[in-house]
C-alpha positions, 0 to 999 in steps of 0.5 A, a space after each residue: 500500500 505505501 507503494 501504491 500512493 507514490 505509483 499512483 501520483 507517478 501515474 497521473 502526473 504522467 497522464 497529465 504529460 501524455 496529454 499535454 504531449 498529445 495536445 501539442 502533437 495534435 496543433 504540430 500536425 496542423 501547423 504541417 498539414 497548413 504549411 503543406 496545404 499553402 505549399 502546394 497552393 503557392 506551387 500550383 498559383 505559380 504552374 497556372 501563372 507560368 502556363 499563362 506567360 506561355 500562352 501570352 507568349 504565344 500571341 505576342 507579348 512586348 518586352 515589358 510584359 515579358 520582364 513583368 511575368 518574369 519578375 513576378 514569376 521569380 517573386 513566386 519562385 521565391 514565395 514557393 522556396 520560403 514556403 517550403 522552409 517553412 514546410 519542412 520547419 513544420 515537418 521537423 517540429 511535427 516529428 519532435 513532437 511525435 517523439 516527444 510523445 511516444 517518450 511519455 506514452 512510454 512512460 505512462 506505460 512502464 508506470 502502469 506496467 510497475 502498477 500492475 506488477 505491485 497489484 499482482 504481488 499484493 494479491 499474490 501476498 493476500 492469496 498466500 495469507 488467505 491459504 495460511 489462514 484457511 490452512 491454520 484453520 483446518 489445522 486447528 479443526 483437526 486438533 480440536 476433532 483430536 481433542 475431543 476424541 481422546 477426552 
C-alpha cells in the first residue's frame, strides 16, 4: 500500500504529460498539414501563372510584359522556396513532437506496467495469507476433532 500512493501520483502526473504531449502533437500536425496545404497552393498559383506567360507568349507579348511575368514569376519562385522552409520547419517540429510523445506514452506505460506488477504481488501476498489462514484453520479443526476424541 505505501507503494501504491507514490505509483499512483507517478501515474497521473504522467497522464497529465501524455496529454499535454498529445495536445501539442495534435496543433504540430496542423501547423504541417497548413504549411503543406499553402505549399502546394503557392506551387500550383505559380504552374497556372507560368502556363499563362506561355500562352501570352504565344500571341505576342512586348518586352515589358515579358520582364513583368518574369519578375513576378521569380517573386513566386521565391514565395514557393520560403514556403517550403517553412514546410519542412513544420515537418521537423511535427516529428519532435511525435517523439516527444511516444517518450511519455512510454512512460505512462512502464508506470502502469510497475502498477500492475505491485497489484499482482499484493494479491499474490493476500492469496498466500488467505491459504495460511484457511490452512491454520483446518489445522486447528483437526486438533480440536483430536481433542475431543481422546477426552
Amino acid at each position: 500500500m505505501s507503494n501504491e500512493l507514490p505509483l499512483a501520483t507517478l501515474i497521473d502526473l504522467a497522464s497529465g504529460e501524455l496529454d499535454e504531449a498529445q495536445r501539442a502533437l495534435g496543433h504540430a500536425q496542423k501547423v504541417a498539414t497548413e504549411a503543406e496545404t499553402q505549399t502546394n497552393a503557392l506551387i500550383s498559383y505559380r504552374d497556372e501563372y507560368r502556363t499563362r506567360l506561355t500562352t501570352s507568349a504565344q500571341s505576342g507579348l512586348s518586352g515589358a510584359n515579358w520582364r513583368n511575368f518574369q519578375t513576378f514569376i521569380e517573386t513566386l519562385d521565391a514565395a514557393v522556396e520560403q514556403q517550403r522552409r517553412v514546410m519542412v520547419s513544420a515537418q521537423r517540429k511535427l516529428e519532435v513532437a511525435r517523439n516527444h510523445w511516444m517518450e511519455k506514452r512510454r512512460k505512462l506505460t512502464s508506470y502502469e506496467a510497475l502498477a500492475e506488477r505491485a497489484r499482482l504481488r499484493e494479491q499474490a501476498v493476500l492469496a498466500r495469507r488467505e491459504q495460511r489462514e484457511s490452512d491454520e484453520y483446518a489445522a486447528k479443526i483437526v486438533r480440536m476433532r483430536r481433542d475431543s476424541t481422546h477426552d
